[in-house]
C-alpha positions as CSV (number, residue, x, y, z in Angstrom):
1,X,-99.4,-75.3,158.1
2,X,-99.0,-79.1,158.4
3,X,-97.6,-80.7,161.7
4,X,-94.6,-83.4,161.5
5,X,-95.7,-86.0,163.4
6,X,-91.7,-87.7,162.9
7,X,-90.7,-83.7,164.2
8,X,-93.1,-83.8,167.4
9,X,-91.7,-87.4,168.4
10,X,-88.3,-86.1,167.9
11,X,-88.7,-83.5,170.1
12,X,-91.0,-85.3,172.7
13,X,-88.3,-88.0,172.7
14,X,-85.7,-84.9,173.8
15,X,-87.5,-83.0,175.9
16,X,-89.2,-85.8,178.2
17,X,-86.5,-87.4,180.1
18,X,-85.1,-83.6,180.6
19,X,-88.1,-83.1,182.0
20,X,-88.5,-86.0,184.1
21,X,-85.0,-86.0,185.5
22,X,-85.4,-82.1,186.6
23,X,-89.0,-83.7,188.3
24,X,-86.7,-86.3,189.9
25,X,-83.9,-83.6,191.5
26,X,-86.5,-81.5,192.3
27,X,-88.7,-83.9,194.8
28,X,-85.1,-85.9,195.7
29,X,-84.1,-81.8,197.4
30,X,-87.4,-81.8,199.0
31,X,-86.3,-85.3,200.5
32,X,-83.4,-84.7,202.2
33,X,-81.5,-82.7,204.7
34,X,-78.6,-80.1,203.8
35,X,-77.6,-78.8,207.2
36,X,-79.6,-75.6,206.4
37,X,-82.6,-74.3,204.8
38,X,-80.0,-71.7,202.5
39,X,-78.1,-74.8,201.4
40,X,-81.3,-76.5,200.4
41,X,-83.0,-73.3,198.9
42,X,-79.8,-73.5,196.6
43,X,-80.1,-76.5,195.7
44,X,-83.7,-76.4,195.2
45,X,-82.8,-73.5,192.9
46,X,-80.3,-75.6,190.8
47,X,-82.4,-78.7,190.5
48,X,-85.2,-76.6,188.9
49,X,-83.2,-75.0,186.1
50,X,-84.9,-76.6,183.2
51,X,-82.8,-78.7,181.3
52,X,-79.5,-78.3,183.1
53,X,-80.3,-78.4,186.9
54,X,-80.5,-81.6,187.5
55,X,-76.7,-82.1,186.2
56,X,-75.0,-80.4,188.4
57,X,-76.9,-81.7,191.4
58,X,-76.5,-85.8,190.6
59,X,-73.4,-84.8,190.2
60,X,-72.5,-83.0,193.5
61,X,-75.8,-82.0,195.7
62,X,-76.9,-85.8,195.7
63,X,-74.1,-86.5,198.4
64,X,-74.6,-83.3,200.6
65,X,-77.6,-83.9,201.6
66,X,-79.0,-86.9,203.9
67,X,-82.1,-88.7,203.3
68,X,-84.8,-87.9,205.8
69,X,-86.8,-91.5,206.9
């Protein structure tokens, strides 16, 4: 079985910045303050859906939550 090397960068080059922008939601929830530890488990919890989190909380849980100095 040979191995694409063109097929591996393709899919490197899509999967990476997924990756890194679920890595970026993730440690921005663990940053700040959203009233409540339920509000920030669920948030948490949508930040670290692979692939798709990270959408919906840019998007929305960005603003709840206050950064903590």
């Amino acid at each position: 079985m040979t191995v694409d090397l063109k097929l591996i960068a393709i899919f490197l080059g899509l999967c990476v910045p997924f990756l890194l922008l679920t890595i970026l939601a993730v440690v921005s929830v663990a940053q700040r303050d959203f009233g409540s530890p339920g509000k920030k488990a669920l948030w948490w919890i949508i930040a670290s859906i692979p692939f798709l989190g990270f959408i919906p909380y840019f998007l929305f849980g960005i603003r709840q939550g206050k950064k903590v100095e």
